[in-house]
C-alpha positions as CSV (number, residue, x, y, z in Angstrom):
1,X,0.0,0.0,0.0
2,X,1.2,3.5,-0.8
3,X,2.2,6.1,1.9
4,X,-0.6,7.8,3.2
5,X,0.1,11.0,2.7
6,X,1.1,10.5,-1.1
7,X,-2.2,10.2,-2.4
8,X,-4.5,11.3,0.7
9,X,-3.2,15.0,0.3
10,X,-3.9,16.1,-3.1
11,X,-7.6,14.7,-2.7
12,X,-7.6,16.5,0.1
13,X,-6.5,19.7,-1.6
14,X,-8.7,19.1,-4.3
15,X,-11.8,18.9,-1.9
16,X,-10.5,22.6,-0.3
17,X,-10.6,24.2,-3.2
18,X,-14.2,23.2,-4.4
19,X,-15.6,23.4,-0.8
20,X,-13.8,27.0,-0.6
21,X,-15.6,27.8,-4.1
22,X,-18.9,26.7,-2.7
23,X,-18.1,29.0,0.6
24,X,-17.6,31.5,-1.8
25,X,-20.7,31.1,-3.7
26,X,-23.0,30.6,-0.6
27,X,-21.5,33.7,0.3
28,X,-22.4,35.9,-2.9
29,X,-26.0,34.4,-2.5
30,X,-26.4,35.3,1.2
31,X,-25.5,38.7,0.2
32,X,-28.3,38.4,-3.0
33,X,-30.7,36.5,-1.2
34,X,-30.1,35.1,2.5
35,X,-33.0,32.8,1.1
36,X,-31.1,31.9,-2.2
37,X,-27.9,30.9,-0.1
38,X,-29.8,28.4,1.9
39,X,-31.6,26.5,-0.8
40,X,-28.0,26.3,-2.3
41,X,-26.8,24.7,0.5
42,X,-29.7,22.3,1.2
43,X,-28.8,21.2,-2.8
44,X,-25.1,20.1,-1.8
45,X,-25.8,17.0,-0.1
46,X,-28.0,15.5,-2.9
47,X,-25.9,17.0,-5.9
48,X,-22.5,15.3,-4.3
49,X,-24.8,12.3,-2.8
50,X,-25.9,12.0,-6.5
51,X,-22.2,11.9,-7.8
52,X,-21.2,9.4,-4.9
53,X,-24.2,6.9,-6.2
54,X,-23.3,7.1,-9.6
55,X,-19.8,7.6,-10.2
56,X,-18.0,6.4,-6.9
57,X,-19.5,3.3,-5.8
58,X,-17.7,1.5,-8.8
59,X,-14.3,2.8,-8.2
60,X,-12.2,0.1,-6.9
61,X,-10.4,2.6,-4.6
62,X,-13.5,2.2,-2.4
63,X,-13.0,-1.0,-2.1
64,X,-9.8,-1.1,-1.2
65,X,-10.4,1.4,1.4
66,X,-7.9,3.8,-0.2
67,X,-10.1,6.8,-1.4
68,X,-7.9,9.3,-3.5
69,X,-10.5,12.1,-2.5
70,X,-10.4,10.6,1.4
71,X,-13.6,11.3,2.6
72,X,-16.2,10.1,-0.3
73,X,-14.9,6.0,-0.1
74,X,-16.3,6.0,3.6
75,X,-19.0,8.0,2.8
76,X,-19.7,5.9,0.0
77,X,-18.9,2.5,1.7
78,X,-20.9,2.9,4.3
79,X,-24.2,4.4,2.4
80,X,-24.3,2.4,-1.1
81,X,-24.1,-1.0,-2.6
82,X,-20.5,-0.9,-3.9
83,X,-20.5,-2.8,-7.3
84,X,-17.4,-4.2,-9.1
85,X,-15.4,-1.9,-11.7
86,X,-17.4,-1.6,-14.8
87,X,-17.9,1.1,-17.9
88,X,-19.6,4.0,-17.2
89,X,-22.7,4.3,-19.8
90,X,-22.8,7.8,-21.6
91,X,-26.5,8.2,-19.4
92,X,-24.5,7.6,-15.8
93,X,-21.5,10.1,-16.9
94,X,-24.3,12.9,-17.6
95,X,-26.4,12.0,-14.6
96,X,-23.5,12.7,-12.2
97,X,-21.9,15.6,-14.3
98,X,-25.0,17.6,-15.0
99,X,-26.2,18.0,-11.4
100,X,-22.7,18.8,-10.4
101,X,-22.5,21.7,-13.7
102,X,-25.6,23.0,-13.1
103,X,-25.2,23.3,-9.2
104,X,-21.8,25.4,-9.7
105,X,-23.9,27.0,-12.5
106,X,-26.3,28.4,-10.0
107,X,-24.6,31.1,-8.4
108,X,-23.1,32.7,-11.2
109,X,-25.3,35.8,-11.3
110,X,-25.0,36.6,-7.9
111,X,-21.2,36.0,-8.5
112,X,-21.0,38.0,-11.0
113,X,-22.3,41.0,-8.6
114,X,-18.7,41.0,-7.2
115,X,-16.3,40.5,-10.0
116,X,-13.8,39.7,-7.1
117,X,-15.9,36.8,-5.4
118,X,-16.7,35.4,-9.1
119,X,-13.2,35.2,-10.1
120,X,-12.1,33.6,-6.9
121,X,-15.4,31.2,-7.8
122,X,-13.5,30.0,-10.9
123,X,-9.9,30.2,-10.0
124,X,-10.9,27.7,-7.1
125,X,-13.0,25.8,-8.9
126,X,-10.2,25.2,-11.7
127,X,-7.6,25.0,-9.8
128,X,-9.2,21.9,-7.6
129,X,-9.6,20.1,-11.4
130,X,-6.0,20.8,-11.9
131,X,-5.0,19.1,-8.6
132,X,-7.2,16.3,-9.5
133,X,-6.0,16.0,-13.0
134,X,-2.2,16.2,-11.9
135,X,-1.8,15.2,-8.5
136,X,-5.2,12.5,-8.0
137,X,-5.8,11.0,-11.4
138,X,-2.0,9.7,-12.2
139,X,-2.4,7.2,-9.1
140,X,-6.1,6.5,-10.1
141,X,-6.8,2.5,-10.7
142,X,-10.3,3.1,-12.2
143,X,-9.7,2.9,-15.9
144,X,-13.5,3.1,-16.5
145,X,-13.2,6.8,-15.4
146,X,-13.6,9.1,-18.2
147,X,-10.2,11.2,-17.1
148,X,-8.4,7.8,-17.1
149,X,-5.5,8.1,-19.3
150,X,-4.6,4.7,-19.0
151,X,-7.9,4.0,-21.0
C-alpha cells in the first residue's frame, strides 16, 4: 500500500478548493438573497450524494479502502451497494456531471455581482480540477473513469 500522505493529500486539496468555491458562492447568494444561499446549500448533499451513487460506488479505490479524495470512499462505503469496476454508460456520466454543472452553474449571477468573489469562484473551482488532474488521477486505478488516461 502506498504512503498515506502520497495520495491522501492532493484529494484532500482538491476537496478545499471546491468546498472553498462553494463558501464563496453561498457567500455571494447570502449577500443576493439570505433565502437563495440556503436553498443552495440544502442542494449540496443530494448533488455530491448523487455523484457518490453514480460515479463512486464503482471505483475500486473504495474498495480497497484507499479513497484518493479521502472522505467520499467512507461516505460511499458505508451508504451504497458498492459494485465491481465496470464502464460507465454515456447516461451515468451525464447524470453525475450535469447536477454537479448545473449546481456550480447556480450562483453565477450573484457571483458576477462582485467580479472579485466570481473570479475567486473559478480560480478555485479550476484549480481543484488541476489538482485532480495532476496530482489525483496519475495514481487512479479506475480505468473506466472518463479522465483515465490509462484508457
Amino acid at each position: 500500500m502506498e504512503k498515506t500522505m502520497n495520495y491522501k493529500a492532493p484529494g484532500l486539496v482538491s476537496l478545499l478548493l471546491v468546498f472553498d468555491a462553494i463558501i464563496i458562492a453561498v457567500i455571494s447568494l447570502y449577500r443576493f438573497s439570505p433565502l437563495s444561499a440556503v436553498i443552495y446549500l440544502l442542494l449540496l448533499p443530494p448533488v455530491f450524494l448523487n455523484v457518490l451513487y453514480i460515479y463512486c460506488r464503482r471505483c475500486p479505490h473504495v474498495v480497497g479502502k484507499d479513497c484518493r479524495h479521502v472522505l467520499f470512499g467512507p461516505i460511499v462505503a458505508r451508504l451504497f451497494k458498492v459494485q465491481n469496476a465496470a464502464p460507465y454508460s454515456a447516461r451515468e456520466i451525464l447524470s453525475a456531471l450535469l447536477p454537479l454543472i448545473v449546481y456550480l452553474g447556480l450562483p453565477q449571477y450573484a457571483l458576477f455581482q462582485s467580479l472579485p468573489l466570481f473570479a475567486a469562484f473559478w480560480v478555485l473551482v479550476f484549480a481543484g480540477a488541476v489538482v485532480i488532474q495532476k496530482a489525483v488521477c496519475p495514481r487512479c486505478r479506475n480505468t473506466n473513469c472518463v479522465m483515465c488516461k490509462a484508457r
